[in-house]
C-alpha positions in Angstrom: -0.4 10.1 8.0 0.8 6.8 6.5 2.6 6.0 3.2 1.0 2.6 1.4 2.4 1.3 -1.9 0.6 0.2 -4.5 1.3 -3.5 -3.5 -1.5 -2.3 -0.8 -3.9 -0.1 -2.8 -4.1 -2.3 -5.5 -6.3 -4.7 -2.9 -8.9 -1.9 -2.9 -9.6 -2.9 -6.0 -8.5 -6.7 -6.8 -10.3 -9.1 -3.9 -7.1 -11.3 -2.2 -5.1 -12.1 0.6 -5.3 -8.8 3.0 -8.2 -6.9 0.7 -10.1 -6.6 4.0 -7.5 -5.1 5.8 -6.0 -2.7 2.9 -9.7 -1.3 2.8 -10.3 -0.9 6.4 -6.6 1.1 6.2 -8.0 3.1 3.5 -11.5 3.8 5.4 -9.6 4.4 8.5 -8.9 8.3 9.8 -5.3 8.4 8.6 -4.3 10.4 5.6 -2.8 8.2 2.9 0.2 9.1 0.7 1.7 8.1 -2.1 4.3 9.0 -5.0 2.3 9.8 -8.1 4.0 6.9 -9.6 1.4 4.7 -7.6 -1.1 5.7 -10.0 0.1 4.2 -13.1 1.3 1.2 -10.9 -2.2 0.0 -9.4 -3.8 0.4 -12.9 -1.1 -1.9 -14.2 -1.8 -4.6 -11.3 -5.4 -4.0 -12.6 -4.6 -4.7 -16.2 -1.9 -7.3 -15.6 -5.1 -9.5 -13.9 -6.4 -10.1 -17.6 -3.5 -12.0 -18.4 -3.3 -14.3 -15.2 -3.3 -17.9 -15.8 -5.5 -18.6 -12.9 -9.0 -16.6 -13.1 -8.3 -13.6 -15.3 -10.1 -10.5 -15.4 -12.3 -9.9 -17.7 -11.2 -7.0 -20.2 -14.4 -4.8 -19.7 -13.7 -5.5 -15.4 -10.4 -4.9 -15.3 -11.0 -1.0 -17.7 -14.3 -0.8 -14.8 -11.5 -1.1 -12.1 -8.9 1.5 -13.3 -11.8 3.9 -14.1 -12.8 3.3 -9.9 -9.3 3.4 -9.1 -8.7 6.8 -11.0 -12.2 8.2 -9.2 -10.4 6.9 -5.7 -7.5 9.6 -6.5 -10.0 12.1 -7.6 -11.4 12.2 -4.2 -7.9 12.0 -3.1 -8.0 8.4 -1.0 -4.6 8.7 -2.0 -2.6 11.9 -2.0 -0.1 12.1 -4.7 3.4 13.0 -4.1 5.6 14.6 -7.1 8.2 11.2 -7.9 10.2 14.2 -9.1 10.6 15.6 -5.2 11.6 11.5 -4.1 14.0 10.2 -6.9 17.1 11.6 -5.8 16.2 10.1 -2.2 14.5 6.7 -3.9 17.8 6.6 -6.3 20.8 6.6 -3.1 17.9 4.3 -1.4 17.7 1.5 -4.2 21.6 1.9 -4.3 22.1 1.3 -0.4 19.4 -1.5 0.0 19.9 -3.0 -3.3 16.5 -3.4 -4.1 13.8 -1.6 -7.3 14.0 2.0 -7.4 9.9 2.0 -8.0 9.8 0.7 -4.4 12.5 3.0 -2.9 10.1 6.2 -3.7 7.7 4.8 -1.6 10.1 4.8 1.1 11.9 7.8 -0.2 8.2 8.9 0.6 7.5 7.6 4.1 11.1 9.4 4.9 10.3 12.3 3.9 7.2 12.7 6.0 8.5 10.9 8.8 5.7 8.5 8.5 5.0 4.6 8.6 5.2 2.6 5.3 2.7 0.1 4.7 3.3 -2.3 2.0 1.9 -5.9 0.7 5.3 -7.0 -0.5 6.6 -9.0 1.5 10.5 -9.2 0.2 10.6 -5.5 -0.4 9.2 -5.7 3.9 12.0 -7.4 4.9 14.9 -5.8 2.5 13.5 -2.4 4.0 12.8 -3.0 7.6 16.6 -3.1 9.2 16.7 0.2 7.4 13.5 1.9 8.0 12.1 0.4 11.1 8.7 2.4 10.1 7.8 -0.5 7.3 5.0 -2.8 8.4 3.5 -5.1 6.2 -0.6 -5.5 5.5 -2.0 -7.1 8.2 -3.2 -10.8 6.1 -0.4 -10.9 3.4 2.3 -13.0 4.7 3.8 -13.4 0.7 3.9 -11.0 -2.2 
């Protein structure tokens, strides 16, 4: 059982810096968890990629990419937790380690279920990590 973030999911689906290794996670035996808000967040990393500066998505790629994404949850590669059953925890969390509340329900998460966190954000890594020794960052992402 391992909690990823969307940081981590989102390179299922967007080819960069530690895709190879966020697929093999997702490929590998472990369970993966997530709060539900993950779903909304990797279809906005999707979406955002039409607006990049340096080689955008395509419109009709990036809608392809949130339709494979949303299939992904549909055969559950990711189960969903209710954000509803994390915010009070993700809420003293963001207080504490004075970081975004979006990111403390993923660790809110990986609390809860006494399981590692594995996230492609490299700030939110090292913001977490005295706190929750259990955070590990992707394996080929050394920046966000």
């Amino acid at each position: 059982m391992i909690v990823i973030d969307a940081n981590v999911a989102a390179k299922w689906l967007l080819p960069e810096p530690g895709s190879q290794e966020a697929v093999t996670l997702q490929e590998g035996p472990e369970q993966l968890f997530g709060p539900d808000l993950i779903r909304v967040e990797v279809a906005a990393a999707i979406t955002r990629r039409v607006r990049a500066k340096d080689k955008p998505l395509p419109p009709r790629e990036a809608i392809d990419r949130c339709v494979q994404w949303f299939r992904l949850l549909d055969r559950a590669a990711v189960t969903l937790l209710p954000e509803s059953d994390l915010l009070d925890d993700a809420i003293q969390l963001s207080v504490k380690l004075r970081h975004g509340l979006q990111d403390c329900l993923y660790l809110a998460a990986a609390m809860r279920l006494d399981a590692p966190l594995i996230t492609a954000d490299t700030p939110f890594h090292d913001r977490a990590a005295p706190f929750y020794p259990r955070i590990a960052l992707l394996p080929g992402c050394s920046a966000n």
